[in-house]
C-alpha positions in Angstrom: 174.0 54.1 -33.9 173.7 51.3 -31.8 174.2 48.8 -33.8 177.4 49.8 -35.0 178.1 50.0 -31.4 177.2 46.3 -30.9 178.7 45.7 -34.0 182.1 47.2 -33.0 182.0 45.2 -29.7 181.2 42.2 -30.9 184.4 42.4 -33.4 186.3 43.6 -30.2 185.6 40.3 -28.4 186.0 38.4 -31.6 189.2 39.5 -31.8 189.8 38.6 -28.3 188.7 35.7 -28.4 190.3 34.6 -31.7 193.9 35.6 -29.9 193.4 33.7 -26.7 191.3 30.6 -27.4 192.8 27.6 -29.1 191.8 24.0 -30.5 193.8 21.3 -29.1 194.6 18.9 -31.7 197.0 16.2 -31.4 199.0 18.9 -29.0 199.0 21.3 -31.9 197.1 24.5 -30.5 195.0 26.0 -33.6 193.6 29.4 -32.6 190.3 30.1 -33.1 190.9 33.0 -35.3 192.8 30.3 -38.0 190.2 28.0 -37.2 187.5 31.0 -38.2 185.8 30.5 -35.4 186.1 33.6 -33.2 183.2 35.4 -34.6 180.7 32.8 -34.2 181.5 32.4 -30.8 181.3 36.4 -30.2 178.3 36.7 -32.1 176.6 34.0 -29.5 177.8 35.3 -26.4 177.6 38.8 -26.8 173.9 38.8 -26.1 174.3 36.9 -22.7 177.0 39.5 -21.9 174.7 42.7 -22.2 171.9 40.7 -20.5 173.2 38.7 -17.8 175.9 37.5 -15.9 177.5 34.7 -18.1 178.2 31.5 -16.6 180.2 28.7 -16.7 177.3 26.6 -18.0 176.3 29.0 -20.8 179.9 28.8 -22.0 179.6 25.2 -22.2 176.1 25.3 -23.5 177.5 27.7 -26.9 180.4 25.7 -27.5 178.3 22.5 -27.6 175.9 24.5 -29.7 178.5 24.7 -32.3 179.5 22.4 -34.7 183.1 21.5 -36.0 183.4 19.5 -38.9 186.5 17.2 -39.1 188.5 15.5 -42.0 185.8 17.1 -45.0 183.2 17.0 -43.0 183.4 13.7 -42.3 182.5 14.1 -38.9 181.3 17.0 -36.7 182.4 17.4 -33.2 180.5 20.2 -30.9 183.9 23.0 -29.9 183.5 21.9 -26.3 185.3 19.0 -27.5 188.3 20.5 -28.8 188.8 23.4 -26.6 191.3 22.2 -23.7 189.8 22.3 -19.9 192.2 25.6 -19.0 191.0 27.3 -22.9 187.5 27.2 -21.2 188.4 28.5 -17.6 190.2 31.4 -20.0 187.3 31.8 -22.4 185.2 32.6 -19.0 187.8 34.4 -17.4 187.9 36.3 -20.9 184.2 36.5 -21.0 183.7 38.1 -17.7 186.6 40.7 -18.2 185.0 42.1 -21.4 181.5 42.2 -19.8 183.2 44.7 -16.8 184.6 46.7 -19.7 181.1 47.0 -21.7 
């Protein structure tokens, strides 16, 4: 029972997070949901959420966790990279909002 609880929460902030958080690239904004991204970011911070208070460096520490390959994989670029300074300050803000909800 509780892990379709956990599950159900971490596709709730996955779907979040896929609406609201964007790729900047060449001033195109490419959501994460397109980008199929949103659920590997929910899947890594859901854990911090029911264990601590998330902070601004955890945020940046998961998005440099994760790799984005670029042009075929020609290159891989950690997400911190392509998420936009006000994406992040959203991301938290988004973060912190779901964890008071939980």
């Amino acid at each position: 029972m509780a892990n379709t609880s956990s599950t159900q929460a971490i596709e709730a902030l996955a779907g979040e997070i896929g609406e609201n958080i964007y790729i900047d690239v060449a001033k195109w904004h490419l959501y994460l949901s397109d980008a199929h991204l949103h659920t590997v970011l929910a899947e890594k911070f859901y854990p911090l959420l029911t264990t601590s208070t998330v902070s601004e460096d955890d945020v940046v520490r998961v998005l440099q966790s994760i790799p984005v390959k670029l042009g075929g994989g020609k290159r891989e670029v950690p997400l911190s990279d392509l998420l936009p300074m006000q994406c992040q300050v959203n991301l938290i803000d988004l973060l912190e909002e779901f964890q008071r909800n939980l």
